[in-house]
PyMOL Python script that loads the backbone (N, CA, C, O; Angstrom):
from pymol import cmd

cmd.read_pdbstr("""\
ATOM      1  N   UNK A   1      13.806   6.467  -3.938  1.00  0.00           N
ATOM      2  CA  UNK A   1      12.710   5.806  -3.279  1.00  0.00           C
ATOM      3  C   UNK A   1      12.638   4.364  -3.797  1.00  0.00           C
ATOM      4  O   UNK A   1      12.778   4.094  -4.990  1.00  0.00           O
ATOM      5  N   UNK A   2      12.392   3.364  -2.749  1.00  0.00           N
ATOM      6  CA  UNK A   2      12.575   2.032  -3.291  1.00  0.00           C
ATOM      7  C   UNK A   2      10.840   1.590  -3.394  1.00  0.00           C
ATOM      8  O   UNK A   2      10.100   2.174  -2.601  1.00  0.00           O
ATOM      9  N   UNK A   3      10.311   0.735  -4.205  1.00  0.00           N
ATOM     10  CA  UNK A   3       9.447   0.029  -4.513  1.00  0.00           C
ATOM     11  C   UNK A   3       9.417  -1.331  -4.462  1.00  0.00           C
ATOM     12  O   UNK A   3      10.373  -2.006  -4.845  1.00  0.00           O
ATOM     13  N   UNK A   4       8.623  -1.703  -4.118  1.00  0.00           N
ATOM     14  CA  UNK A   4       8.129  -3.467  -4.090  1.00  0.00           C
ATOM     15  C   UNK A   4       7.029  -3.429  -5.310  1.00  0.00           C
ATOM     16  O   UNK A   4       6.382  -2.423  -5.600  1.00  0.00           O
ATOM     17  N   UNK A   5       6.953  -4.386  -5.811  1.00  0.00           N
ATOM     18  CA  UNK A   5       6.369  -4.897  -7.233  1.00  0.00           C
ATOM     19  C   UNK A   5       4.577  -5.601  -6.422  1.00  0.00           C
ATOM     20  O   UNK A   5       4.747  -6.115  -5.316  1.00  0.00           O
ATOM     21  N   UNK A   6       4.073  -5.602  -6.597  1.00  0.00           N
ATOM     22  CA  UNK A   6       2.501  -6.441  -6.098  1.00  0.00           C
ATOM     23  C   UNK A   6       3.302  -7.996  -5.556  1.00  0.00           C
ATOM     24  O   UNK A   6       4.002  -8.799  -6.174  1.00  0.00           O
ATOM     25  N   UNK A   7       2.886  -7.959  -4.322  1.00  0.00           N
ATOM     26  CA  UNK A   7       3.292  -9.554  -3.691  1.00  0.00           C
ATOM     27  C   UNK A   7       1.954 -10.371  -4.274  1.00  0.00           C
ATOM     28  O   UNK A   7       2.089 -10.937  -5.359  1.00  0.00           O
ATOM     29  N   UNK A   8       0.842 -10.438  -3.679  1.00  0.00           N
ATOM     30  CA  UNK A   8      -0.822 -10.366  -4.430  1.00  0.00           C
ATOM     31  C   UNK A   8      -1.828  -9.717  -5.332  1.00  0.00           C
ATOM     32  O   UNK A   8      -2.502  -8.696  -5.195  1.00  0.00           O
ATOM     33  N   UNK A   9      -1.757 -10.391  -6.063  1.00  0.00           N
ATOM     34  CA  UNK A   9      -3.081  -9.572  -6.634  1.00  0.00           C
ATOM     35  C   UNK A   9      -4.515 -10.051  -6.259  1.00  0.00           C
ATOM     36  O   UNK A   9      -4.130 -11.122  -5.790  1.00  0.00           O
ATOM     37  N   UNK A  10      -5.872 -10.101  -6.096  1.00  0.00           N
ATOM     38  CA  UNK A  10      -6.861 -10.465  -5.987  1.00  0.00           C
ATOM     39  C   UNK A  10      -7.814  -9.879  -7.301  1.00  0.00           C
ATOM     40  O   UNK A  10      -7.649  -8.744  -7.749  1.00  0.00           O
ATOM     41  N   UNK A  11      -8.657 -10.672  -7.746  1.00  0.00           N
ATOM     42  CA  UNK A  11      -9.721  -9.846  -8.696  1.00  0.00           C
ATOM     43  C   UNK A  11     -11.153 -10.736  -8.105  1.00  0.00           C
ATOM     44  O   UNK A  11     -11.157 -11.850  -7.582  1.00  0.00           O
ATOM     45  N   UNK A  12     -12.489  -9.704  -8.427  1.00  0.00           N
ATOM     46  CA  UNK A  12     -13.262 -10.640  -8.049  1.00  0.00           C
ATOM     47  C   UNK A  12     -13.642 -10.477  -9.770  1.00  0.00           C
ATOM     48  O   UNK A  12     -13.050  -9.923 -10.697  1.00  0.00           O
ATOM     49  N   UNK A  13     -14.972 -11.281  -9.673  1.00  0.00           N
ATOM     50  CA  UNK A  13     -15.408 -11.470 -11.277  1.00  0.00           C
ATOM     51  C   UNK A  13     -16.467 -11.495 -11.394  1.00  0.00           C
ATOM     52  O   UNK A  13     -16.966 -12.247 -10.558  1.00  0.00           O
ATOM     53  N   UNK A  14     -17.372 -10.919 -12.211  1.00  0.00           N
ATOM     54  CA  UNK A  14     -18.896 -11.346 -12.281  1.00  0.00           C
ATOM     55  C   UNK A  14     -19.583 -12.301 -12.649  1.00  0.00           C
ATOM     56  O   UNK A  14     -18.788 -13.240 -12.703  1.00  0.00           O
ATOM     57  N   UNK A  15     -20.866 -12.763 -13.027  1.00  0.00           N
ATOM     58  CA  UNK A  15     -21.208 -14.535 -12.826  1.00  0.00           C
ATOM     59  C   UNK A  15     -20.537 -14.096 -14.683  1.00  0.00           C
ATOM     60  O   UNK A  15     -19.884 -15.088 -15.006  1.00  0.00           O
ATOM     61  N   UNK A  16     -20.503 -13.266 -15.619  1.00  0.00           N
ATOM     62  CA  UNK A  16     -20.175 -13.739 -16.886  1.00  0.00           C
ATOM     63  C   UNK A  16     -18.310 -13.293 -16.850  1.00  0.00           C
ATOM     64  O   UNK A  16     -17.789 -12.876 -17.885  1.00  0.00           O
ATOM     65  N   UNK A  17     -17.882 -13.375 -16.179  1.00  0.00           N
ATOM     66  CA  UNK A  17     -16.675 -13.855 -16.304  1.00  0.00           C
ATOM     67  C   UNK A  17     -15.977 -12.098 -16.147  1.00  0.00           C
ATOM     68  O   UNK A  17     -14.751 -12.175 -16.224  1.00  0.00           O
ATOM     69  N   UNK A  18     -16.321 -11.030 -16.009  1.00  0.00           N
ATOM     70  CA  UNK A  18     -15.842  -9.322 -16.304  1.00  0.00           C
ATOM     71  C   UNK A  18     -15.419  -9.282 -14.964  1.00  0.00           C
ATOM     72  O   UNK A  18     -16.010  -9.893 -14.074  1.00  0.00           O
ATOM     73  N   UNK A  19     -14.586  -8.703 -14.811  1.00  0.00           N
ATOM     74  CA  UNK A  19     -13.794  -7.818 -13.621  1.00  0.00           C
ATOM     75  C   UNK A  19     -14.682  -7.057 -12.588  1.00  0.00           C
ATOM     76  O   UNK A  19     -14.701  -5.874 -12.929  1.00  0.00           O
ATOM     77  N   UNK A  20     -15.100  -7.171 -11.954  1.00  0.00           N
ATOM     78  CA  UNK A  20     -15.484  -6.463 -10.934  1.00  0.00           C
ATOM     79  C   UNK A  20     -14.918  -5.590 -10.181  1.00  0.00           C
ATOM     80  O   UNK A  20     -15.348  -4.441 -10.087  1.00  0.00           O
ATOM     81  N   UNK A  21     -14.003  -5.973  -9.625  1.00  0.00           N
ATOM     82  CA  UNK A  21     -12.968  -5.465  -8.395  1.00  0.00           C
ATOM     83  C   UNK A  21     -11.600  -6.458  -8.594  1.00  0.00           C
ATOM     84  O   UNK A  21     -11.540  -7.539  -9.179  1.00  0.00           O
ATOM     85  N   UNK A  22     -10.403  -5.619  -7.820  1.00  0.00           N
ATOM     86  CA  UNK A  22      -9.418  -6.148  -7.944  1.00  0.00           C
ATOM     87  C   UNK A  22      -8.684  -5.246  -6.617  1.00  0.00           C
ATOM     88  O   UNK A  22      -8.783  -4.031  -6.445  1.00  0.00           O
ATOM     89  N   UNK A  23      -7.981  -6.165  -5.812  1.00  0.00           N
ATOM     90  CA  UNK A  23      -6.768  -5.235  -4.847  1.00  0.00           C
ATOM     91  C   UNK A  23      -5.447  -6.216  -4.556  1.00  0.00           C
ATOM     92  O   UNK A  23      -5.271  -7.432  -4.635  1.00  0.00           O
ATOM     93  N   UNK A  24      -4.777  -5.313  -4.257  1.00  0.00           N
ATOM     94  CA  UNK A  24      -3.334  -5.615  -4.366  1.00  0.00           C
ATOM     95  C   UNK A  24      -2.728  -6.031  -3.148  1.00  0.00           C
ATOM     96  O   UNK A  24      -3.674  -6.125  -2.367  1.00  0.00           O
ATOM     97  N   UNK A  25      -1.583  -6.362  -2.491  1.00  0.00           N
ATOM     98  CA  UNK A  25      -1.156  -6.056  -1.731  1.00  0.00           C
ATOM     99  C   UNK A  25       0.286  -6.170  -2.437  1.00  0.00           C
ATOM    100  O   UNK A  25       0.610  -6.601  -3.543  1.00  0.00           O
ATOM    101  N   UNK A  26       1.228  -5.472  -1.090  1.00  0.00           N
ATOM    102  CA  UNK A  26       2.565  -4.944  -1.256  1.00  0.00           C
ATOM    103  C   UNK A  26       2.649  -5.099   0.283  1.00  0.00           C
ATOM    104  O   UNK A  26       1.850  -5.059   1.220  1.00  0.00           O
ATOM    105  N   UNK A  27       4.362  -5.349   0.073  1.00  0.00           N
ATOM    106  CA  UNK A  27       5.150  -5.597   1.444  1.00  0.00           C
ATOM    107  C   UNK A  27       5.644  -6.605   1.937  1.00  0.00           C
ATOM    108  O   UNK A  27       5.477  -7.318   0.947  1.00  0.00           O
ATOM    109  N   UNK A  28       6.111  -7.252   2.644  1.00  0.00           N
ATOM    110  CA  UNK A  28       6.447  -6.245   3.761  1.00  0.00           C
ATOM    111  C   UNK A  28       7.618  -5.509   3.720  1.00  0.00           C
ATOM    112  O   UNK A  28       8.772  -5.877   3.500  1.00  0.00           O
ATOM    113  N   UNK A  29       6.903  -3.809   4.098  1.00  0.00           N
ATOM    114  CA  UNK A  29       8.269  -2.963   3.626  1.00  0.00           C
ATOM    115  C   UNK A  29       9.215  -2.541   4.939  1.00  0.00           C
ATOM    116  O   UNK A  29       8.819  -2.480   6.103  1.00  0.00           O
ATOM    117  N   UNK A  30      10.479  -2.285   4.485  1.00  0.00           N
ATOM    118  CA  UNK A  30      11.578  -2.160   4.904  1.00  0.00           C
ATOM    119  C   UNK A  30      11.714  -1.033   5.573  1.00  0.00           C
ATOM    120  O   UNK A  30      12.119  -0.892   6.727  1.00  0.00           O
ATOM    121  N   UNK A  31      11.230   0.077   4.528  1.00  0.00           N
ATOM    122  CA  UNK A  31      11.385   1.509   4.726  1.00  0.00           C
ATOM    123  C   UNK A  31       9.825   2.050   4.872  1.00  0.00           C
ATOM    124  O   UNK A  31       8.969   1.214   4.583  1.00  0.00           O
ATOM    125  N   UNK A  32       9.395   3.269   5.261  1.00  0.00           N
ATOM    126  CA  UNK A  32       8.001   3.905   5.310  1.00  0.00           C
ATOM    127  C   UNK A  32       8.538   4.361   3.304  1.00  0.00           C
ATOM    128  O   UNK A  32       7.727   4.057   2.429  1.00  0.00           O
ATOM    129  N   UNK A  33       9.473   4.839   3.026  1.00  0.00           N
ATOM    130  CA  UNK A  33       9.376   5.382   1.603  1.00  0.00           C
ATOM    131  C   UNK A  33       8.969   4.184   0.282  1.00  0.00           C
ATOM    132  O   UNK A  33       9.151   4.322  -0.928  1.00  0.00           O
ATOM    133  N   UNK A  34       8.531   3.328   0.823  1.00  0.00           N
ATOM    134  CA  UNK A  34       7.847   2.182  -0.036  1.00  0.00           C
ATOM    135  C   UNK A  34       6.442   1.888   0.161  1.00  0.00           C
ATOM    136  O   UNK A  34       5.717   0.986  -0.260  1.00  0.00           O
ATOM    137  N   UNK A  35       6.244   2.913   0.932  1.00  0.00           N
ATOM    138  CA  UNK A  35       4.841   2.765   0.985  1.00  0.00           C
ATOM    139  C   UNK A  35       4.161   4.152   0.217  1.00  0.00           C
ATOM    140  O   UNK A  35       4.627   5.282   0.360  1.00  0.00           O
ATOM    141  N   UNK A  36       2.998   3.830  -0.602  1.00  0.00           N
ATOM    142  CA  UNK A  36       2.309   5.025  -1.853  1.00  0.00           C
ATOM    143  C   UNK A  36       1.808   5.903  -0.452  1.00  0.00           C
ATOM    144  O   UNK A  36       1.926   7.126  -0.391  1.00  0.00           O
ATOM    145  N   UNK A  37       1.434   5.361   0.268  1.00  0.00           N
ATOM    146  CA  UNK A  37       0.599   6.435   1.703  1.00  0.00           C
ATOM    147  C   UNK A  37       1.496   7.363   1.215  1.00  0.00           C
ATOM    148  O   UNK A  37       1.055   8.080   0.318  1.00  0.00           O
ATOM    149  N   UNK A  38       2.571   7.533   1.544  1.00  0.00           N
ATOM    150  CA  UNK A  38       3.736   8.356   1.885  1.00  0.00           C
ATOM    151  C   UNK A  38       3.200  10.025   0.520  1.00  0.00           C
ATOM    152  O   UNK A  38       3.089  11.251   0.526  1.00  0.00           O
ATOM    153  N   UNK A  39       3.060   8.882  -0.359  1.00  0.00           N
ATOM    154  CA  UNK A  39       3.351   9.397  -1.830  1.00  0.00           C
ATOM    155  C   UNK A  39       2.053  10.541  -1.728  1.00  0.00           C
ATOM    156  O   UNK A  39       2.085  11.754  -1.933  1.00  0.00           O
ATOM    157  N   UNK A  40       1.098   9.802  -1.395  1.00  0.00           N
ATOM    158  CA  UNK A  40      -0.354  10.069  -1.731  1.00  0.00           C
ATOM    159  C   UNK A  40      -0.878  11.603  -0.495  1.00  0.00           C
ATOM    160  O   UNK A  40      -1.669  12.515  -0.732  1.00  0.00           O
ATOM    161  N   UNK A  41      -0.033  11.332   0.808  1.00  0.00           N
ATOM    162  CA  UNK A  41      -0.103  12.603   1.529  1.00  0.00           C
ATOM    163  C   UNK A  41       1.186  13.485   1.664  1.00  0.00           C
ATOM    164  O   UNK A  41       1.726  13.816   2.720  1.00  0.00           O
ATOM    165  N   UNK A  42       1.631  13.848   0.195  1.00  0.00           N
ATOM    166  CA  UNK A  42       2.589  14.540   0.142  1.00  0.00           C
ATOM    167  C   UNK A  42       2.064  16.206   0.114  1.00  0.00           C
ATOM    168  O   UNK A  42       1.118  16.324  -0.666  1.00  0.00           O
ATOM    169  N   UNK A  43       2.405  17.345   0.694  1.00  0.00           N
ATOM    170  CA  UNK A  43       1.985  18.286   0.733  1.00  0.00           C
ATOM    171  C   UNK A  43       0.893  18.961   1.657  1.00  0.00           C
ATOM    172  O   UNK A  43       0.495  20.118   1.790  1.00  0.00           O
ATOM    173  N   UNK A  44       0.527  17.547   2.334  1.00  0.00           N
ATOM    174  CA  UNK A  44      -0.152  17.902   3.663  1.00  0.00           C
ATOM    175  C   UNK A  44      -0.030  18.316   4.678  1.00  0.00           C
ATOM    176  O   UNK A  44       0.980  19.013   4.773  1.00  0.00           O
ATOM    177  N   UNK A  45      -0.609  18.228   5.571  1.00  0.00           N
ATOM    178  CA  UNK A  45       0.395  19.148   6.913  1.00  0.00           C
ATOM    179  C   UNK A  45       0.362  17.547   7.272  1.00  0.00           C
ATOM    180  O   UNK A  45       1.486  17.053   7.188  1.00  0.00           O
ATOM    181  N   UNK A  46      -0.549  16.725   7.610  1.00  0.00           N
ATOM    182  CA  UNK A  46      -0.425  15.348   7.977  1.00  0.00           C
ATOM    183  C   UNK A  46       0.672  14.319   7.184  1.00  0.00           C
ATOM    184  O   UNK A  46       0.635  13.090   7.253  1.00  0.00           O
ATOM    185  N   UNK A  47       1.546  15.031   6.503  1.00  0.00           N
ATOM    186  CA  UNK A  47       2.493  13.762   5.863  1.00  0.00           C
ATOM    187  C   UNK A  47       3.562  13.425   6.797  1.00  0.00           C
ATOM    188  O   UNK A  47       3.915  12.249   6.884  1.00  0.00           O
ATOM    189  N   UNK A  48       4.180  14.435   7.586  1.00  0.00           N
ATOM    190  CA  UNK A  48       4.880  14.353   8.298  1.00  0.00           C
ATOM    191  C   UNK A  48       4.754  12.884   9.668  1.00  0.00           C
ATOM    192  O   UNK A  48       5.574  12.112  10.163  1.00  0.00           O
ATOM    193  N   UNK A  49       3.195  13.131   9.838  1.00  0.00           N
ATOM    194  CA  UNK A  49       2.557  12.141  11.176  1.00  0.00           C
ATOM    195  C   UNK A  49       2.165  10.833  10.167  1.00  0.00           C
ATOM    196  O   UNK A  49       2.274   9.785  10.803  1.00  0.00           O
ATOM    197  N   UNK A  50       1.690  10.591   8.604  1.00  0.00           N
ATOM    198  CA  UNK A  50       1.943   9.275   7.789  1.00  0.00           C
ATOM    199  C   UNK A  50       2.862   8.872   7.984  1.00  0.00           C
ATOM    200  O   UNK A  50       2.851   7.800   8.588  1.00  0.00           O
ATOM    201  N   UNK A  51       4.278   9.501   7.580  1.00  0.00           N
ATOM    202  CA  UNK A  51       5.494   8.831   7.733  1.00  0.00           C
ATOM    203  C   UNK A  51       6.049   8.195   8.946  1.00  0.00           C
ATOM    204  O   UNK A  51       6.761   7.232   9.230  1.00  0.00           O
ATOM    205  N   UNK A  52       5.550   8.948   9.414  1.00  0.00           N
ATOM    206  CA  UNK A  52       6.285   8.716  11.323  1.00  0.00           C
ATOM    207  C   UNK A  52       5.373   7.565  11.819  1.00  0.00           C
ATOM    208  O   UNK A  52       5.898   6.585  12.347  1.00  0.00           O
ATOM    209  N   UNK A  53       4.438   7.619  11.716  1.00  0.00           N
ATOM    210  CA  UNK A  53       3.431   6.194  11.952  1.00  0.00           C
ATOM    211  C   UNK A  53       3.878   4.981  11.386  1.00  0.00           C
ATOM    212  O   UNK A  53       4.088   3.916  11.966  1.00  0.00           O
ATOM    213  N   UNK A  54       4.019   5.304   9.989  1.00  0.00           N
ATOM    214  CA  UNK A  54       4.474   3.916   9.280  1.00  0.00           C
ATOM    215  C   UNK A  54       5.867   3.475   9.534  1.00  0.00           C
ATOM    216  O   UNK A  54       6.284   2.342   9.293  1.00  0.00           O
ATOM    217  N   UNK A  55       6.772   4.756  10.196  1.00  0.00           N
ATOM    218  CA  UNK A  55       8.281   4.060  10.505  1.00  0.00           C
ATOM    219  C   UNK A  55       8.548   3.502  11.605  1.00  0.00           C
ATOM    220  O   UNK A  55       9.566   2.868  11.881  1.00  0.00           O
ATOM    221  N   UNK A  56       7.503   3.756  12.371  1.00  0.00           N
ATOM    222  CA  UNK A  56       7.346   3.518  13.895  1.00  0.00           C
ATOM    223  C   UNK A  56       7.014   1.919  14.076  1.00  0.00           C
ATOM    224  O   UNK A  56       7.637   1.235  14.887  1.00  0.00           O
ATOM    225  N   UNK A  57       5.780   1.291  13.088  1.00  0.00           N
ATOM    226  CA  UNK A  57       5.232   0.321  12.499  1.00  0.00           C
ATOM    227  C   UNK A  57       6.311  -0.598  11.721  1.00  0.00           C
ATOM    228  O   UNK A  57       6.051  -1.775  11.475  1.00  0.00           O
ATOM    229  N   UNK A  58       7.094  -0.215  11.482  1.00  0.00           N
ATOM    230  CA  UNK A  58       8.128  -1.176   9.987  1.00  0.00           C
ATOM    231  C   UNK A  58       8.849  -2.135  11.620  1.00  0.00           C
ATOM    232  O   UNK A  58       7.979  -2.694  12.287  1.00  0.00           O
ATOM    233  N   UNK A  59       9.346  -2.177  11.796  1.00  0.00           N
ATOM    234  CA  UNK A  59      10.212  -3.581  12.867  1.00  0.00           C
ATOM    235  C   UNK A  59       8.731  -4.274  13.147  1.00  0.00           C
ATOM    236  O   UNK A  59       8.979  -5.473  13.027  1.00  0.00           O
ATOM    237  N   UNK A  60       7.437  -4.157  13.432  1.00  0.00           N
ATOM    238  CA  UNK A  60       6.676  -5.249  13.843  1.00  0.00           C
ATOM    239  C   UNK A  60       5.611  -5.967  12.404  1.00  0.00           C
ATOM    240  O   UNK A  60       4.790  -6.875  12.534  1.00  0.00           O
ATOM    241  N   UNK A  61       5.973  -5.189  11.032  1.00  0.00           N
ATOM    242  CA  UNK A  61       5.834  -5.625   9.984  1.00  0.00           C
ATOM    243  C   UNK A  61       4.893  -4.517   9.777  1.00  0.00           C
ATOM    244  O   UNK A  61       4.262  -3.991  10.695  1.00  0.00           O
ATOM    245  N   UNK A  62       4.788  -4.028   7.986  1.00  0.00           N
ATOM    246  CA  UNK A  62       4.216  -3.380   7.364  1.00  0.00           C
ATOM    247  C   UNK A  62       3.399  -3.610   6.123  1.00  0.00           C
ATOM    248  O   UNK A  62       4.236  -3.680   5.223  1.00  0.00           O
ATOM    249  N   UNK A  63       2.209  -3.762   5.609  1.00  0.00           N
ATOM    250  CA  UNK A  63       1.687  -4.176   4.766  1.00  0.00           C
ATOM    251  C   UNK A  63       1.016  -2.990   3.846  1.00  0.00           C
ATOM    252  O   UNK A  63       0.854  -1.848   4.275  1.00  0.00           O
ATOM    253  N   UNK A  64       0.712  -3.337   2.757  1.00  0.00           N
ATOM    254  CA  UNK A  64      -0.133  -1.860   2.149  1.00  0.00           C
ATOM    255  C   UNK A  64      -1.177  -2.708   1.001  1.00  0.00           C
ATOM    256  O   UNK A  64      -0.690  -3.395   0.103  1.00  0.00           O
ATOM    257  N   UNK A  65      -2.370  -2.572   1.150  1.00  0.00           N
ATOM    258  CA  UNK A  65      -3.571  -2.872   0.253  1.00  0.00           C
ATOM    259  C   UNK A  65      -4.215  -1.793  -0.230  1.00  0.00           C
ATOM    260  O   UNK A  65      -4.500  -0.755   0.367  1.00  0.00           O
ATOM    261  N   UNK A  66      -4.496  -2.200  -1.713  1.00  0.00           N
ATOM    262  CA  UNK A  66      -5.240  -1.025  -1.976  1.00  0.00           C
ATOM    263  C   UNK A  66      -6.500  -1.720  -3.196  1.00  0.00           C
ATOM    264  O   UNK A  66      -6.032  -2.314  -4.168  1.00  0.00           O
ATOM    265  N   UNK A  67      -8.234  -1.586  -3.055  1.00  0.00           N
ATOM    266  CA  UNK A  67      -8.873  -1.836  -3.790  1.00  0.00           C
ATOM    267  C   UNK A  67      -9.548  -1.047  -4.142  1.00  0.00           C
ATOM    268  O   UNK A  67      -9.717   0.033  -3.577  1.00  0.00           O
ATOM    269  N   UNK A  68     -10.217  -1.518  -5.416  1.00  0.00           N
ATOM    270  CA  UNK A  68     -10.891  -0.799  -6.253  1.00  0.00           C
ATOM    271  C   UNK A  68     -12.510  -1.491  -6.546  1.00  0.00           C
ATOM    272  O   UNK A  68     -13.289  -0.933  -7.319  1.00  0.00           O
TER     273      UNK A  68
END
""", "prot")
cmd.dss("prot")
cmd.show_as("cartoon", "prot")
cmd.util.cbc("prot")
cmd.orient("prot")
């Protein structure tokens, strides 16, 4: 399985300077197997229709964000 490293990071911050929130992005991927979706609905009956969505999606570009 191939991986992409964080293209972005974002953090927000509070007025004394602490972490609030932070999200990422990744992409644009090549394959649907670089995307965590994939990872994250493994064992579902729906992983099958994640994957197929996101491979269907990869030629008009693919992105993946994730915050906290």
């Amino acid at each position: 399985m191939t991986r992409c490293s964080a293209a972005i990071f974002f953090t927000a911050l509070e007025a004394d300077g602490q972490v609030a929130a932070g999200m990422r992005v990744q992409g644009r991927y090549r394959s649907a197997d670089q995307a965590h979706a994939v990872d994250e609905w493994a064992g579902w009956i729906a992983a099958l229709h994640v994957r197929r969505e996101i491979s269907e999606r990869i030629p008009a570009g693919v992105i993946e964000m994730k915050a906290e």
